[in-house]
C-alpha positions in Angstrom: -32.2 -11.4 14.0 -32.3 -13.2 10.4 -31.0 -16.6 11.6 -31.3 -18.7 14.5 -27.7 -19.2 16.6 -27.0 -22.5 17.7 -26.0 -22.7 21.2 -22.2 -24.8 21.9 -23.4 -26.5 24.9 -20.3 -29.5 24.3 -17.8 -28.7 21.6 -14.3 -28.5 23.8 -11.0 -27.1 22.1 -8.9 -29.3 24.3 -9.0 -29.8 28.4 -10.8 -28.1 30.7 -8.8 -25.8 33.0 -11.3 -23.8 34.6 -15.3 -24.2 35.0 -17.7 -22.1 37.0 -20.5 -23.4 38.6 -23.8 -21.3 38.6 -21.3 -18.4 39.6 -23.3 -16.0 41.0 -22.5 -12.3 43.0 -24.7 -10.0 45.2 -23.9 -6.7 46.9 -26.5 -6.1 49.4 -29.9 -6.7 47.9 -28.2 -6.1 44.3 -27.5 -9.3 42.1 -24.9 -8.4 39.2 -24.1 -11.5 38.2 -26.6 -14.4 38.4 -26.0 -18.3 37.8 -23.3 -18.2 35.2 -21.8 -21.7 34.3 -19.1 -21.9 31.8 -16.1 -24.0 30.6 -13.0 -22.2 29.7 -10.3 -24.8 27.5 -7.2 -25.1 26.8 -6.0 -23.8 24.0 -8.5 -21.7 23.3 -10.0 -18.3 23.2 -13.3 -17.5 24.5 -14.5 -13.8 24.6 -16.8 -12.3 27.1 -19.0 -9.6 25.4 -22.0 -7.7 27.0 -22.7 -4.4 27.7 -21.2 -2.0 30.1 -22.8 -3.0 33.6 -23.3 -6.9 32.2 -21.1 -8.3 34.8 -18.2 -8.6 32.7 -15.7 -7.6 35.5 -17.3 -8.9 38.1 -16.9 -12.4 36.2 -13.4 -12.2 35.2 -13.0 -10.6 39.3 -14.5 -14.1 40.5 -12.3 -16.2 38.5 -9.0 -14.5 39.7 -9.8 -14.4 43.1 -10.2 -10.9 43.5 -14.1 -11.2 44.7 -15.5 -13.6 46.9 -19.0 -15.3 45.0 -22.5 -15.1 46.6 -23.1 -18.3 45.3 -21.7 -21.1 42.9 -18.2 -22.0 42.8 -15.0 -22.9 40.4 -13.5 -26.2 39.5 -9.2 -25.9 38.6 -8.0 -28.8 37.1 -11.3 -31.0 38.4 -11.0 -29.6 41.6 -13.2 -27.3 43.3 -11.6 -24.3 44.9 -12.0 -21.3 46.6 -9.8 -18.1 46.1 -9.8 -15.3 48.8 -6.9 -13.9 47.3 -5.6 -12.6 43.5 -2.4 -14.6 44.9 -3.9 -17.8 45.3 -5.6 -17.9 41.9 -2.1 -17.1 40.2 -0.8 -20.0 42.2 -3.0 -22.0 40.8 -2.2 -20.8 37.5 -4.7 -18.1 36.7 -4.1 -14.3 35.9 -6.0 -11.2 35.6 -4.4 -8.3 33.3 -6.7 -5.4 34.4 -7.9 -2.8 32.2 -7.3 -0.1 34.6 -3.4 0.6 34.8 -2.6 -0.8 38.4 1.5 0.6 37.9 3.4 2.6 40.5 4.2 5.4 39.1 7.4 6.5 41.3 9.0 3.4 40.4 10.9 2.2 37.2 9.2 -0.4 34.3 11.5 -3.3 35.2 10.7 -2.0 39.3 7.1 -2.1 38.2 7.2 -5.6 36.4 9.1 -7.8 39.0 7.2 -5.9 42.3 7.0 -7.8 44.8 8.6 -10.8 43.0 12.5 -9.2 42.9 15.1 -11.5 42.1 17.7 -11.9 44.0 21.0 -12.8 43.8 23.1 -14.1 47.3 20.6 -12.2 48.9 20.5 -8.6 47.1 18.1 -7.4 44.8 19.4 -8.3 41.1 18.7 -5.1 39.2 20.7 -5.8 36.4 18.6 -9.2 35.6 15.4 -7.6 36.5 16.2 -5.0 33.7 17.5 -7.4 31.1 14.5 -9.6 31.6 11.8 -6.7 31.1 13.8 -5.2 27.9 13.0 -9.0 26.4 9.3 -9.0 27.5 9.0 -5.6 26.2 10.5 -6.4 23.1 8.2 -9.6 22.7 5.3 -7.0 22.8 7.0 -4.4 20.6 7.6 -1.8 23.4 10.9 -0.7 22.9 10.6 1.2 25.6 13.9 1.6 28.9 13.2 -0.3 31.3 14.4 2.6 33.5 12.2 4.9 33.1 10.2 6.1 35.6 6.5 5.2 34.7 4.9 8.6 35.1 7.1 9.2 32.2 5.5 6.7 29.9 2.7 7.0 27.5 -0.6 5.3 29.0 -0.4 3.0 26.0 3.1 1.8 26.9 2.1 1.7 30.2 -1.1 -1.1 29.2 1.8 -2.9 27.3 4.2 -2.8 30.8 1.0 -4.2 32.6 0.2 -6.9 30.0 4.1 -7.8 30.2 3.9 -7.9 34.1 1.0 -10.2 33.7 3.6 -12.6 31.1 6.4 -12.6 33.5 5.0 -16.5 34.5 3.7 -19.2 32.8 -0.1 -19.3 33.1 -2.5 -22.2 32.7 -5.2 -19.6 32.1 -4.5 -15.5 31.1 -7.7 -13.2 31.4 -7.6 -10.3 29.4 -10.1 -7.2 30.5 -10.1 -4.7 27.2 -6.3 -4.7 27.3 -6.7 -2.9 23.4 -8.9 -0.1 25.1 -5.5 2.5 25.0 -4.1 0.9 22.0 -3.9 1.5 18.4 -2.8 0.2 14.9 0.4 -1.7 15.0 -0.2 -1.8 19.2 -3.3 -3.9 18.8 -1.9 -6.0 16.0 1.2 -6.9 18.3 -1.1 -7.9 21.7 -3.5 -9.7 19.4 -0.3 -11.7 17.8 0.5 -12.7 22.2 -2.9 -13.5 22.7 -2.9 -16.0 19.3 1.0 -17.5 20.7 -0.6 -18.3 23.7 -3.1 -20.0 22.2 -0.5 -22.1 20.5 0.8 -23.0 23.6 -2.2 -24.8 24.2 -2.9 -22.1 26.8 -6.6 -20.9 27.7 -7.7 -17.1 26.6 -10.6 -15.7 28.8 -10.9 -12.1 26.5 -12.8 -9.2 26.9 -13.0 -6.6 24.6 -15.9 -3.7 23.2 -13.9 -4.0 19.8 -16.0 -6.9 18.5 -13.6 -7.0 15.1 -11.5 -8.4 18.0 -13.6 -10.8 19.1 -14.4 -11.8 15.8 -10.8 -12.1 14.6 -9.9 -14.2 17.9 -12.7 -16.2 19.6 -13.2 -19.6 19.6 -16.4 -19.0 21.9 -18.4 -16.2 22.5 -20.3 -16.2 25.8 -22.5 -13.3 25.7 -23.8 -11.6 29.3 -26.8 -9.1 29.9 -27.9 -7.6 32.9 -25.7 -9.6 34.7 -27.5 -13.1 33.5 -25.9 -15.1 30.7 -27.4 -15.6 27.3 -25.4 -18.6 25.9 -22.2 -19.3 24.1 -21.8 -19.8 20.7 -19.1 -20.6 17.9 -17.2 -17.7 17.2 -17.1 -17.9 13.9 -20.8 -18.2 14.0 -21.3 -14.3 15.0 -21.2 -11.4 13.1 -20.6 -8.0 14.7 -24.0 -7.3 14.6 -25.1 -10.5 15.6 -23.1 -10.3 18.7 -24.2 -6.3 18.9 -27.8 -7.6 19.0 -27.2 -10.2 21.3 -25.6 -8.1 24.0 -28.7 -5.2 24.0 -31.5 -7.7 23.1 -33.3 -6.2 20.3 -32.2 -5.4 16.8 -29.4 -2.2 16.3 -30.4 0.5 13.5 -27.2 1.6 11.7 -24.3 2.5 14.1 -23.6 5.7 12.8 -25.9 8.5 12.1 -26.8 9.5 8.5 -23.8 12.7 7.8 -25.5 15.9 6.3 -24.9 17.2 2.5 -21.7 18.6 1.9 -22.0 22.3 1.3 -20.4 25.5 2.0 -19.7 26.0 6.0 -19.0 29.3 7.7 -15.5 29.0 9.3 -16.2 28.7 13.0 -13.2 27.4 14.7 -9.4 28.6 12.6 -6.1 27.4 14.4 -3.0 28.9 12.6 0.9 27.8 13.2 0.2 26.2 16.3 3.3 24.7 18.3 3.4 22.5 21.3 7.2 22.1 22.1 8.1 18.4 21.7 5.2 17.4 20.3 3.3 19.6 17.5 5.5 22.1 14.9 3.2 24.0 12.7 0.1 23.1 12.4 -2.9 25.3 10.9 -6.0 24.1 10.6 -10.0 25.5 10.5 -13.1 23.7 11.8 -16.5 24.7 10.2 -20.2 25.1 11.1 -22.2 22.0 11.1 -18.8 19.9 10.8 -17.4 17.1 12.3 -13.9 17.3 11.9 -11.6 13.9 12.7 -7.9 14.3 13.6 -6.4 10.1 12.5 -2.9 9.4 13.7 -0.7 7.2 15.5 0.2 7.2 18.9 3.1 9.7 19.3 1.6 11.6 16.3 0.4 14.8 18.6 -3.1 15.0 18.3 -3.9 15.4 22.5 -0.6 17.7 23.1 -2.2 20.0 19.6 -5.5 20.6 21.3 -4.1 20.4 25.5 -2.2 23.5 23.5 -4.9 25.0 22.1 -7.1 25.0 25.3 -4.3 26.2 27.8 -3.6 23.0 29.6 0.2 22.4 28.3 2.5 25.4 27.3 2.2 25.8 23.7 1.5 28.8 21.4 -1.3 29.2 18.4 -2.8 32.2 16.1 -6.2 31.3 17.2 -10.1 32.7 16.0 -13.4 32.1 17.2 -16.5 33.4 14.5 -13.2 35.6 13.1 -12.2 37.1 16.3 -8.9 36.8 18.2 -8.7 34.8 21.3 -5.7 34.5 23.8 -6.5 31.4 25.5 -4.2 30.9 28.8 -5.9 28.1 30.6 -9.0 25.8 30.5 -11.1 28.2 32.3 -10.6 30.9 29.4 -11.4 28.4 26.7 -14.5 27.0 28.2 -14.8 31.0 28.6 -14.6 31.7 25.3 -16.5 29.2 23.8 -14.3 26.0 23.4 -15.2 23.0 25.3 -13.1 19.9 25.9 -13.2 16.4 26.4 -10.5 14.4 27.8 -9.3 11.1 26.8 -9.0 10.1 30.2 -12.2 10.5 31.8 -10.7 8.5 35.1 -8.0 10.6 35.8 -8.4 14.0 33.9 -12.4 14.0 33.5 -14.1 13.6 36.5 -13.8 13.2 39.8 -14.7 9.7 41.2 -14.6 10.0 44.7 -17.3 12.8 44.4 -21.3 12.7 43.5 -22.9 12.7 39.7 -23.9 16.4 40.8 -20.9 18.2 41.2 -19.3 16.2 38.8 -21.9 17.8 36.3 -21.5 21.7 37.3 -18.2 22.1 38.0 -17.2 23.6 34.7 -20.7 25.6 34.8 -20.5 26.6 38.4 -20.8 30.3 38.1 -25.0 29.3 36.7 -25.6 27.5 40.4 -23.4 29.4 42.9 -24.0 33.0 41.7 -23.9 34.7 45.3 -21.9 32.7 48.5 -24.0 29.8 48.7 -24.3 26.8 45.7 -28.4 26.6 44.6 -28.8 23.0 45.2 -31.9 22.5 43.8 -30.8 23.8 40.3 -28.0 21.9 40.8 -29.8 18.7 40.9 -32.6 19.7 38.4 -29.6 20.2 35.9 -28.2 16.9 36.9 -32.1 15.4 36.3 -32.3 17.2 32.9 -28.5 15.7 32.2 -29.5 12.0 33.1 -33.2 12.3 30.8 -31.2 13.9 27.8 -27.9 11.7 28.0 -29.7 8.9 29.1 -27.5 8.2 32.0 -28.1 5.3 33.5 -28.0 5.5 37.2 -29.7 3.4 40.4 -29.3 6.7 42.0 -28.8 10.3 41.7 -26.7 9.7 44.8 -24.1 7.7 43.6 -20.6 8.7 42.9 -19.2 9.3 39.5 -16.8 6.3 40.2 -19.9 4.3 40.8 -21.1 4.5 37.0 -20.2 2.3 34.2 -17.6 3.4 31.7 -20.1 4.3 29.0 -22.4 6.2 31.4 -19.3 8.1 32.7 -18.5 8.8 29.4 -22.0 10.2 28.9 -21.7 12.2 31.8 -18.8 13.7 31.1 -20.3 15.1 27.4 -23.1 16.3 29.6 -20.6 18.3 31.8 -18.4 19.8 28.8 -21.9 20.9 26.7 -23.3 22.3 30.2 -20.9 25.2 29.3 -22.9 25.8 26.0 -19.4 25.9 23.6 -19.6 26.8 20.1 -16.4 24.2 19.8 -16.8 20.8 21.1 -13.2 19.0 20.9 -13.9 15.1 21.9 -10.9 13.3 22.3 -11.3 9.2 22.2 -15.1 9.5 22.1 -15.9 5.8 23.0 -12.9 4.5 24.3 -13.6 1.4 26.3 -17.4 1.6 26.0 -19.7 -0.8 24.8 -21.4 -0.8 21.4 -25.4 0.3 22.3 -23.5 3.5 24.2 -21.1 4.2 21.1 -24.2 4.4 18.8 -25.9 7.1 21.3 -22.8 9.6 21.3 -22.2 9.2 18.0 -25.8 10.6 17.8 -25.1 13.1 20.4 -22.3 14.3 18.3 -23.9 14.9 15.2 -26.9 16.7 16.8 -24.5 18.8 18.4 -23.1 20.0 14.8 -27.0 20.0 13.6 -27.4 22.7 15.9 -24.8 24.5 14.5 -21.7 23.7 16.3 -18.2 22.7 15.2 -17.3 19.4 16.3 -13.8 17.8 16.2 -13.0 14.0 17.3 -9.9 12.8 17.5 -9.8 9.3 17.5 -7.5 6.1 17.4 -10.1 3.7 15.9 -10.1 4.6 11.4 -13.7 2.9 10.8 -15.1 5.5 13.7 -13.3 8.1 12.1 -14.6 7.3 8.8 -18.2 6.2 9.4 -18.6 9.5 11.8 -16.6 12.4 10.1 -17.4 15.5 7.7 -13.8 15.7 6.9 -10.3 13.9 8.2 -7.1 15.2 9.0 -3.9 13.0 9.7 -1.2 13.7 11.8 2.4 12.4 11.6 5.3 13.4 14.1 3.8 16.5 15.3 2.4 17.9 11.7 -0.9 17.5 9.6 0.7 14.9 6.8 -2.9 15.4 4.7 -6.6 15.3 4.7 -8.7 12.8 3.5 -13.3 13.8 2.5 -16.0 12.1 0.8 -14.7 9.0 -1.0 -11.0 9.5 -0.1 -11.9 8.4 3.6 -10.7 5.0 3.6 -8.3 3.4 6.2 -5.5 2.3 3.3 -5.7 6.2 2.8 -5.7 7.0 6.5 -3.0 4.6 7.2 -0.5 5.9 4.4 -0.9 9.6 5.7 -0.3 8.3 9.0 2.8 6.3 8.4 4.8 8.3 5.3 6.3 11.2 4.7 4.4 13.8 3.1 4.9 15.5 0.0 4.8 19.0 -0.8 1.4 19.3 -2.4 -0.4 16.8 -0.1 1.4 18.6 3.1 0.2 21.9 2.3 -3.7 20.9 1.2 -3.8 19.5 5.3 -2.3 23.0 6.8 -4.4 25.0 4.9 -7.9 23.0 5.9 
């Protein structure tokens, strides 16, 4: 690094509501978090950065009472305590919102925000409150959103905001945040950011963790930085740069995050998608992906980018004119588009992607399978030589080849799952929400991944909610707006004031009809 970072061993923001004490936590003979001692203020924001498998989680799990430490302890207030429950540590005024959506999904948002805290009124259950209460909270966060709707019927960002306004229900001495942005975008992020700075205001402490270091950045008044489950210091937020912090979390010096893009030139058509229609969600759209391309669909949420390609590859009713290398496909489900040359990667590895419960190996061949269970029995040992090959090329990082897919870290699941969808060998690679939720040292290796993929002469398209990946990855942009291609943006045109016009305004004629015929 080109400066030297000052450690802030003593500058405090206001009181000190919660300090851990050498906190450390073993599983077995496994240490994933080791001696960590920090002062959290109030008043104040302090950010948690590392890399997927730092101890992140495991930190913010200690604090809220969700874990039990190995060793070390917290002080509340001046007071050492001991939490063996979530319960207790909200009593005392602390609260975890989680980055995995912990909502039942049979039951309505305002069932969902007051569970197992119901008001009551002489005795009975006070719907109408609980409902009237959640609208405001909702409101506060800019979900406008009925409270009585069933959540299975709400978008998994809306969901994140129902979970954050759960966790807001109380007053809190001490909120921790973990990636609560992760299924958020534009005006979404700029809303929870503007709740995390109130609370601040109200003299409040922040414990925030987040891969989006512009977050960080914008927000922290610390920056405690974890690897490998030890702790490498805290600084003054304002003292880090994103590469700074980059380079702190990984521990050596970061090589530009994207990968150089390739000369423009003329590109065989590979992939061309013509009047395709999802009903409710996608009216019309054409569009063609080329040979050596990487191809970005920009939107906002709601804008039909998912439901456009779950239509394309069979797994929503929808109907499309499609061509592969100029000839007609009639793709019915997932299996005939993997089939047929078209691979696809969720946006939601955890509940779509894989399959947690199970081993790295099956999770790996089970859109392949037909290559390692030709006859009536599965050929383990190419089964696990592929998963070998998988973890050396993706640079998977695992303790075991044992372990379950649940077992990994997000970035490595992520990495896995890419493995899995190019095991099929597609022409087509369609990548929805490439790096959500991953840290920054894994974002730079797919983004690699991705554009030796199109080196090699596939057609790659992302579709993303963060602009500046869009833009630092991508050939060529298209923007969606309520379920149509509003315009395209190449070359010097790919900025995020361009992005975020097409995203938000009505098209005109000219512009409309440039992005249907790309």
């Amino acid at each position: 690094m080109e400066r030297t970072l000052q450690r802030d061993d003593s500058v405090k923001a206001g009181t000190c509501l919660v300090r851990t004490e050498n906190l450390s936590k073993q599983y077995g003979s496994v240490t994933v978090l080791s001696n960590i001692s920090i002062d959290i203020n109030a008043g104040e924001i302090h950010a948690i950065i590392g890399e997927n498998g730092a101890g992140k989680s495991t930190l913010m799990r200690l604090i809220s009472g969700y874990i039990n430490p190995s060793v070390g302890g917290l002080v509340v207030d001046g007071q050492p305590v001991t939490f063996t429950t979530p319960h207790q540590a909200q009593d005392a005024g602390i609260v975890l919102v989680h980055q995995e959506i912990l909502l039942a999904e049979g039951l309505t948002v305002a069932e969902n925000l007051f569970l197992g805290r119901e008001l009551t009124r002489n005795g009975i259950v006070d719907d109408r409150a609980m409902r009237r209460i959640a609208s405001e909270k909702l409101a506060e966060l800019g979900c406008n959103i009925s409270p009585n709707m069933l959540v299975r019927d709400v978008a998994l960002a809306d969901r994140q905001l129902v979970q954050i306004a759960r966790a807001l229900l109380d007053d809190y001495k001490l909120v921790i945040f973990d990636e609560p942005t992760a299924v958020l975008t534009g005006d979404e992020v700029e809303r929870l950011l503007d709740i995390v700075l109130r609370l601040k205001a109200r003299n409040m402490g922040v414990l925030y963790i987040s891969h989006r270091l512009d977050e960080v950045q914008r927000l922290a008044d610390k920056v405690t930085v974890l690897r490998d489950g030890k702790m490498i210091g805290t600084y003054p937020g304002r003292s880090l740069s994103q590469m700074d912090m980059a380079e702190l979390m990984v521990g050596r010096e970061l090589s530009a995050l994207y990968p150089p893009k390739t000369e423009a030139r003329a590109r065989d058509a590979m992939l061309r998608v013509t009047s395709a229609t999802v009903p409710g969600y996608v009216d019309d759209v054409s569009f063609t992906a080329h040979k050596g391309e990487i191809l970005g669909f920009a939107g906002m949420i709601g804008a039909g980018r998912t439901e456009l390609f779950e239509g394309i590859v069979g797994l929503r009713p929808g109907h499309a004119t499609v061509e592969l290398n100029g000839a007609p496909l009639n793709i019915r489900s997932q299996r005939e588009a993997i089939d047929a040359g078209i691979g696809y990667l969720t946006e939601d590895r955890k509940a779509k992607g894989l399959l947690l419960q199970e081993r790295l190996a099956p999770n790996l061949t089970l859109s392949a399978l037909g290559r390692f269970n030709p006859g009536l029995y599965l050929r383990k040992r190419r089964e696990s030589a592929a998963l070998e090959d998988a973890v050396d090329q993706y640079d998977i990082r695992v303790r075991s080849l044992r372990l379950n897919a649940g077992q990994l870290s997000g970035g490595n699941q992520q990495k896995l799952l890419l493995a899995k969808i190019l095991l099929t060998n597609p022409s087509v690679v369609i990548i929805d929400e490439p790096t959500r939720g991953i840290d920054i040292a894994n974002k730079a290796q797919i983004y690699t991944f991705i554009r030796k993929l199109v080196g090699e002469g596939k057609a790659c398209i992302v579709i993303s909610s963060e602009m500046q990946e869009l833009i630092g990855l991508c050939d060529r942009i298209l923007v969606m707006r309520q379920g149509r291609i509003n315009g395209e943006v190449f070359g010097e045109q790919m900025t995020e004031s361009n992005i975020a016009l097409l995203a938000t305004a009505e098209a005109d004629s000219g512009r409309a009809s440039e992005g249907g015929r790309a």
